[in-house]
N, C-alpha and C positions, 0 to 999 in steps of 0.2 A: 504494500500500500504506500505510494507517494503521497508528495504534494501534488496540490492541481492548483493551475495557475487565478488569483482571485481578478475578476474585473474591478472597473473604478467605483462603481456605484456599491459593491458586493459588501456584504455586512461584515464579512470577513477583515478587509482592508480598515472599514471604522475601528473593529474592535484592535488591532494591529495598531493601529493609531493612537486608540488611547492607550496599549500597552506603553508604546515608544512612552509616551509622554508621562506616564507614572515612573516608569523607569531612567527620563530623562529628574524628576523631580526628588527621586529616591538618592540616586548616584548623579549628580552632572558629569564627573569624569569616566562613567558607561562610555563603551565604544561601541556601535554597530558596525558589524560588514555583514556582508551577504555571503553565503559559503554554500559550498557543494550542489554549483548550477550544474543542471544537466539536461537534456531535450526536456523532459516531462516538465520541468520547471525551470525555464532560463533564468528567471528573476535570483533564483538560487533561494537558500534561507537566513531571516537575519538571526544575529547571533551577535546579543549584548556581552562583553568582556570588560572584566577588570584584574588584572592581577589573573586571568585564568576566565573560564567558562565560567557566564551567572545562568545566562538561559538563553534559548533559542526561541522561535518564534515559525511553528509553522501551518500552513494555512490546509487544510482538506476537506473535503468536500460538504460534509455536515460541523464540523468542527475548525478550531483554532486549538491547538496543541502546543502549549508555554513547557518547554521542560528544565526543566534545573538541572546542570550536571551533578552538583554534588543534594542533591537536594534531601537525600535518606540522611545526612547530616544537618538538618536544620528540624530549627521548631518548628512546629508549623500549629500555632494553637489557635487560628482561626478557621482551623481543616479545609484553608486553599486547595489542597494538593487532595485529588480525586480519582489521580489516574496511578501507576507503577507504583503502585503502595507495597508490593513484596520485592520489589526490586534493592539490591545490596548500597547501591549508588545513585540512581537518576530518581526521581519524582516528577506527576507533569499535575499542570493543571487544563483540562478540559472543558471550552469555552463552545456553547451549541449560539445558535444564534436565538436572540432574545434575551439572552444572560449578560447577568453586569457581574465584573469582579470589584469585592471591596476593595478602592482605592488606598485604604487606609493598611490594612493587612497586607496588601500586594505590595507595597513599597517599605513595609518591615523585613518583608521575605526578601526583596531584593536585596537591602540592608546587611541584611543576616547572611544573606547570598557572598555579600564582595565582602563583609568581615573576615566570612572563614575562608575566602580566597587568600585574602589580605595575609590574613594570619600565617596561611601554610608558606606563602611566598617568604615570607621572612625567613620560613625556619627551613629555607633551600637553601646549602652550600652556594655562595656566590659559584659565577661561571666568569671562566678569562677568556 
């Protein structure tokens, strides 16, 4: 199962948009790029970074799919995360269309997302 590419008017794209922007509010120094374009989906996927993978962002057919890389390592006590709950490492959040995510809670978890980024990067041997 890929991505499928969302149009301009697509509910998909709004909610992507107010992602960007809770995560632009949460971290300002979040980076997006867009990763692992490929025919099914040239746009590729974004993929907010700080210090390491906080989350991805991708679009499918009935769904928007936020997943956290390290996400089985965070709190999550507003139970955002609804999707790879038995998973050792990723967690996602699963967005249908007509659903709002708490703004409030979403931008904790980013938070908590690029701390324990933050964190692990410190305690990496510098590299020469």
């Amino acid at each position: 199962m890929g991505s499928t590419r969302a149009g301009p008017s697509d509910w998909r794209v709004a909610a992507l948009s107010r992602i960007r922007q809770l995560i632009r509010q949460a971290d300002p120094d979040a980076v997006e790029e867009r990763k692992w374009r490929k025919p099914s989906n040239p746009a590729g996927v974004p993929v907010w970074s700080h210090d390491g993978i906080v989350c991805t962002g991708e679009t499918y057919a009935n769904h928007v799919r936020l997943t956290f890389a390290r996400g089985a390592s965070l709190e999550d006590p507003m139970r955002l995360f609804n999707s790879g709950l038995d998973g050792n490492a990723l967690r996602a959040i699963v967005i249908r269309e007509g659903e709002e995510i708490d703004g409030q809670a979403f931008r904790s978890l980013v938070r908590a997302a690029v701390a324990l980024n933050t964190s692990s990067a410190r305690d990496r041997p510098a590299r020469n």
